[in-house]
C-alpha positions in Angstrom: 0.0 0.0 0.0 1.1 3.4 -0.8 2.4 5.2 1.7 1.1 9.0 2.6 3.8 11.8 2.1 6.2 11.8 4.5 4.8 8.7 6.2 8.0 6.5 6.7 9.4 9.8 9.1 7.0 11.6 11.3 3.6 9.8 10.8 2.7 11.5 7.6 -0.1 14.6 8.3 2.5 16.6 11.1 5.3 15.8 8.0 3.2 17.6 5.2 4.7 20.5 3.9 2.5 23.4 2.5 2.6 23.2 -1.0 4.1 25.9 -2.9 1.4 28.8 -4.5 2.3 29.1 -8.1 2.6 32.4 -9.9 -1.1 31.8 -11.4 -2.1 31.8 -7.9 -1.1 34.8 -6.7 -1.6 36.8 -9.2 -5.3 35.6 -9.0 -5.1 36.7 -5.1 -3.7 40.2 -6.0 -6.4 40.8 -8.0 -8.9 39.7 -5.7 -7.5 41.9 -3.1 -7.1 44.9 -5.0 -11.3 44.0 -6.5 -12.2 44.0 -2.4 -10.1 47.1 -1.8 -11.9 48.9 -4.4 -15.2 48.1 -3.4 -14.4 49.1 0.1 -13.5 52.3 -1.1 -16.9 52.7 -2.8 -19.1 51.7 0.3 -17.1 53.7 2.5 -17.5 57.2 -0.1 -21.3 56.4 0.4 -21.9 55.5 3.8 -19.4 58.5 5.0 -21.2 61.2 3.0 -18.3 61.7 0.5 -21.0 60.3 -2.6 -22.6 61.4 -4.5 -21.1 64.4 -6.2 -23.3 67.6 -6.9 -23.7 69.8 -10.0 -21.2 72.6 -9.7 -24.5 75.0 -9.8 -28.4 74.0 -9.8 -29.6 77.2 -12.2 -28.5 80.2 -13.7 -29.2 84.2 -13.8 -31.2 84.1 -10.8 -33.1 80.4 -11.1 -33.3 77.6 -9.6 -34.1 74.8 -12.2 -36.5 71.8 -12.0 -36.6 69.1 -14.5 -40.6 68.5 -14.3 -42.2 70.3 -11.7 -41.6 73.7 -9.8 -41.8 71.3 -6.3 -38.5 69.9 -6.7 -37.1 73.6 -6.7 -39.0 73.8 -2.9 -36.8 70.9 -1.9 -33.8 72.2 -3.5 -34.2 75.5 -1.2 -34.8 73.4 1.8 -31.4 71.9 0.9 -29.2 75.3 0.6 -28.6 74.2 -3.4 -30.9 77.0 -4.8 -31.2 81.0 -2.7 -34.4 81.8 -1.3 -34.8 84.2 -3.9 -34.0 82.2 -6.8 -37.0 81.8 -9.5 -38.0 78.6 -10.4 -37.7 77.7 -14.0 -38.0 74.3 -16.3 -34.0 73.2 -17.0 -33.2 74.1 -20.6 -32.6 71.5 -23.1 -28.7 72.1 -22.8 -28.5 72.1 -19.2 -30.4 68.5 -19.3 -28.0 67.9 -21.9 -25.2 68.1 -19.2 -26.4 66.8 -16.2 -28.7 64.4 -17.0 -26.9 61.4 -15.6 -27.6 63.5 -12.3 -31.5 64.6 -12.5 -32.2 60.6 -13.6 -30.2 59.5 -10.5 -31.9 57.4 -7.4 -30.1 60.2 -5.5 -32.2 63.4 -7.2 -35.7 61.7 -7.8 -36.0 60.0 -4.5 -34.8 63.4 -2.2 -36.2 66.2 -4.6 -38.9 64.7 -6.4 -42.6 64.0 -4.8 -43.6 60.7 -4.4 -46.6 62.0 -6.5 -44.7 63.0 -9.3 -42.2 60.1 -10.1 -44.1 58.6 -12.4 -44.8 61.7 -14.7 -40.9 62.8 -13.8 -39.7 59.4 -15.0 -41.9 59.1 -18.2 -40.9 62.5 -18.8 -37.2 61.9 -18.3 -37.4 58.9 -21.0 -38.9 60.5 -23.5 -36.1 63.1 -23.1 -33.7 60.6 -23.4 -35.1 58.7 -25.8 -35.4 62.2 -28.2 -31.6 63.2 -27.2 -29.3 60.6 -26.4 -26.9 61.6 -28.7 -26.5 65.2 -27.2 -26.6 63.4 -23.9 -23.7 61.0 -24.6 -21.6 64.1 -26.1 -22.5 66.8 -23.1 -22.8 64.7 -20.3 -19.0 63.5 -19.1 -17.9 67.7 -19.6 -20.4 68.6 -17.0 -19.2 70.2 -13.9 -19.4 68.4 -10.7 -18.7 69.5 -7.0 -17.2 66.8 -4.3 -18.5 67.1 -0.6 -15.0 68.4 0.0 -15.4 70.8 -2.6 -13.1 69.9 -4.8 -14.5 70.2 -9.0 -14.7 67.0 -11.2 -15.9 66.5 -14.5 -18.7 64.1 -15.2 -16.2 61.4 -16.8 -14.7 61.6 -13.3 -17.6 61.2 -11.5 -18.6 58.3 -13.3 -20.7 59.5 -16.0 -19.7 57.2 -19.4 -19.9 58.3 -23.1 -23.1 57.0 -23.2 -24.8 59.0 -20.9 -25.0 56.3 -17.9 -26.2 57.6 -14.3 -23.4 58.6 -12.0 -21.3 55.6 -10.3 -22.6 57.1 -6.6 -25.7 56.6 -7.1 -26.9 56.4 -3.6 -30.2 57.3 -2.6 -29.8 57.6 1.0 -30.0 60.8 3.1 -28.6 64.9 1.6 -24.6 65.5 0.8 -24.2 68.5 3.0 -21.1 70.8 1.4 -21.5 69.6 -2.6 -23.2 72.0 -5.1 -23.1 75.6 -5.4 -26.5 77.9 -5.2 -29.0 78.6 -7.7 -27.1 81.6 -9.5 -23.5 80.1 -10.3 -21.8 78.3 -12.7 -22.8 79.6 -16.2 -22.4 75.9 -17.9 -24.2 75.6 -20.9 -27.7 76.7 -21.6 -29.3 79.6 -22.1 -32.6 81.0 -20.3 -34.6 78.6 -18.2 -37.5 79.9 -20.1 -40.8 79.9 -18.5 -41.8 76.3 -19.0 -43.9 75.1 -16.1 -44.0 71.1 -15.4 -47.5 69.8 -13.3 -47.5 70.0 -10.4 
């Protein structure tokens, strides 16, 4: 009968020495470690308030801008993103153009927009998208971002692809206190808000 490694000089098992890892095998580890590190890094930007980012401004000249109706520009004043003064007016085409990715995010629809409006906002949002991907795919990763620290990144940075896709911090979960500028900043494509008023 066979006997087991090492078994004619210390009784076999305590004799056993640990077989070597192969190059393969490590390199399969490294990767592995680096995969958990990154997702660690991830959890830990959302659960400690770093994620998401926040446009660099959330209107121009004076107004705050909604996407479908004027009551996600009362919750944007309640959050310090838009003055107390600011107007409210419907997001021009370009400015939708830019920060879609944002404005379609879990983040925006389930903090600024009424439970009784999500399912006009999102129709509404679709057929947007659905009429100007294209423009969306262009403008999108050039948009202006703020980090909670208050550093600027670009949408590419803050995860927006060429194609448009939502941001990578797409967390839905409580406000971001220091990100995004007021109502009357960053002049960042588009023109006037115009008067366009969504339902309420």
């Amino acid at each position: 009968m066979a006997m087991p490694y090492g078994g004619g000089k210390t009784g076999g098992v305590r004799a056993r020495r640990r077989p070597r890892l192969r190059r393969r095998h490590w390199a399969g580890v490294v990767t592995f470690a680096v995969v958990v590190t990154v997702i660690a890094l991830l959890v830990y930007r959302n659960q400690s308030g770093a994620g998401p980012v926040l446009p660099k401004a959330f209107g121009q000249d004076g107004k705050c801008y909604y996407v479908h109706s004027r009551s996600e520009v009362t919750r944007l004043k309640q959050a310090g993103h838009c003055p107390a003064s600011s107007v409210p007016a419907q997001a021009p085409n370009s400015w939708l153009f830019l920060y879609y990715p944002f404005y379609s995010s879990r983040y925006y629809t389930s903090n600024y927009v009424s439970p009784d409006d999500d399912a006009a906002y999102q129709s509404y949002l679709q057929g947007f998208d659905d009429e100007y991907a294209a423009e969306i795919g262009d403008d999108a990763p050039t948009a202006i971002y703020v980090t909670s620290s208050g550093a600027d990144e670009t949408g590419a940075q803050a995860g927006v692809g060429t194609d448009g896709t939502t941001l990578g911090s797409d967390d839905g979960s409580g406000d971001v206190g220091s990100g995004g500028g007021d109502g009357g900043g960053e002049d960042d494509g588009g023109g006037d808000g115009g008067g366009a008023d969504g339902g309420d």
